[in-house]
C-alpha positions in Angstrom: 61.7 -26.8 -23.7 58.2 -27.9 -22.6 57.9 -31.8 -21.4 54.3 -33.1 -21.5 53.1 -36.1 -19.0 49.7 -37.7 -19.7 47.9 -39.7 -17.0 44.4 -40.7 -16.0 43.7 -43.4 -19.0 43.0 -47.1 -18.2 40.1 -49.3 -18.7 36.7 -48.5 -18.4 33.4 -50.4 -19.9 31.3 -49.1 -22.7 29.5 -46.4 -22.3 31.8 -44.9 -19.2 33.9 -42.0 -18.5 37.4 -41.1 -17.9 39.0 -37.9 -18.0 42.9 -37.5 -19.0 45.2 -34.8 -17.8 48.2 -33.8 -19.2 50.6 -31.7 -17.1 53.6 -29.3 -18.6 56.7 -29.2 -16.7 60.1 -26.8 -17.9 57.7 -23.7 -19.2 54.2 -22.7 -18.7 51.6 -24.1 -21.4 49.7 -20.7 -21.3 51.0 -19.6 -24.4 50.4 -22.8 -26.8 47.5 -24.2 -28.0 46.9 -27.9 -27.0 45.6 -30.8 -28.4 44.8 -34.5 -28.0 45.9 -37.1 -30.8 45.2 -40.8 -30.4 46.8 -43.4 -31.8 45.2 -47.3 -32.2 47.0 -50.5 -33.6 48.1 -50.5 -36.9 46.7 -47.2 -37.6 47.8 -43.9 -38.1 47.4 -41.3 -35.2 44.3 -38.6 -35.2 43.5 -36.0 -34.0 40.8 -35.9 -31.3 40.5 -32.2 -29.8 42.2 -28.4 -29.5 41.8 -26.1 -27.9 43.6 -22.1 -28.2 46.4 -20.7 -26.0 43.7 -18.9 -24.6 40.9 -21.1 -23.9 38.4 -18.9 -26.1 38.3 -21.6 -29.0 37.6 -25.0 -29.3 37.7 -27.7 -32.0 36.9 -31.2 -32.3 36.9 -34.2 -34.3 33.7 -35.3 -35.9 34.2 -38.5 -33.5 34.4 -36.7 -30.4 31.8 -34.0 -31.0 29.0 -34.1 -28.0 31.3 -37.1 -25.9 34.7 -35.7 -24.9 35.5 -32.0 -24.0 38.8 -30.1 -24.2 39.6 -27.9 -21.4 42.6 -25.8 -19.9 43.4 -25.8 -16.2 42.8 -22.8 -13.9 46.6 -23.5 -13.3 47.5 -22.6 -16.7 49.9 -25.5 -16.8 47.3 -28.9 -17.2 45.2 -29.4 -19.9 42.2 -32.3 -19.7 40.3 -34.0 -21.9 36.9 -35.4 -20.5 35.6 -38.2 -22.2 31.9 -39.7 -21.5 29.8 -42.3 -23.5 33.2 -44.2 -24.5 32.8 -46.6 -27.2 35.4 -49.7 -28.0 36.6 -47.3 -31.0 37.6 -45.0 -28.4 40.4 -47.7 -27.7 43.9 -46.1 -27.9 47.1 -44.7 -26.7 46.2 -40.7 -26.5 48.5 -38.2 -26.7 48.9 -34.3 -25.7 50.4 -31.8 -27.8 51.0 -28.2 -27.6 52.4 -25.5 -30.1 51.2 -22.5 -31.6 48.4 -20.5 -30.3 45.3 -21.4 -32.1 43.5 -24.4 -32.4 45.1 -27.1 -34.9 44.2 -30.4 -36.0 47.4 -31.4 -38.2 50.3 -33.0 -35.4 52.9 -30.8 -38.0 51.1 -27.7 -35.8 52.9 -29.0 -32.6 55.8 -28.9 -31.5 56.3 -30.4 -28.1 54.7 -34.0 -27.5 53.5 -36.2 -24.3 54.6 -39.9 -24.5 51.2 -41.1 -24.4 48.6 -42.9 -22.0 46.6 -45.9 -23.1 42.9 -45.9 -22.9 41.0 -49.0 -23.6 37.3 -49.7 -23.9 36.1 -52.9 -23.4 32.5 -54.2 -24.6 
């Protein structure tokens, strides 16, 4: 059993930076692929970025591309997602994942699940 904790969200201005961690506790994350989903009001959650069990491949959502960057710790057992020139779209509750070993961006390719940390933009 792997249990997931997010953490660094809050709220930052347009145009600003944060960067969310999400730490594995129970077994190591070094065999999973990870990835961030994000979930607004009244709408559905998306996927944001993945990256493999190995670090060697990344993919992103068309919204994230050249903003937020996927990236595994040298502890093996965080992953972070860096997130610069924020935009009040960016606004939602993000979530970690991991399952599987490449990357993913369909939630039905992961099989363990953070409870989520808010990140708001304000304009």
């Amino acid at each position: 059993q792997v249990q997931l904790v997010e953490s660094g969200g809050g709220l930052v201005q347009v145009g600003g930076s944060l960067r969310l961690s999400c730490a594995a506790s129970g077994r190591t994350l070094s065999s999973y692929a990870m990835g961030w989903f994000r979930q607004a009001p009244g709408k559905e959650r998306e996927f944001v970025a993945s990256v493999s069990w190995n670090g060697g491949s990344t993919y992103y959502a068309d919204s994230a591309k050249g903003r937020f960057t996927i990236s595994r710790g040298n502890a093996k057992n965080t992953v972070y997602l860096q997130m610069n020139r924020l935009k009040p779209e960016d606004t939602a509750v993000y979530y970690c994942a991991a399952g599987g070993r490449l990357v993913a961006a369909s939630p039905a390719s992961y099989e363990y699940w953070g409870q989520g940390t808010q990140v708001t933009v304000s304009s």
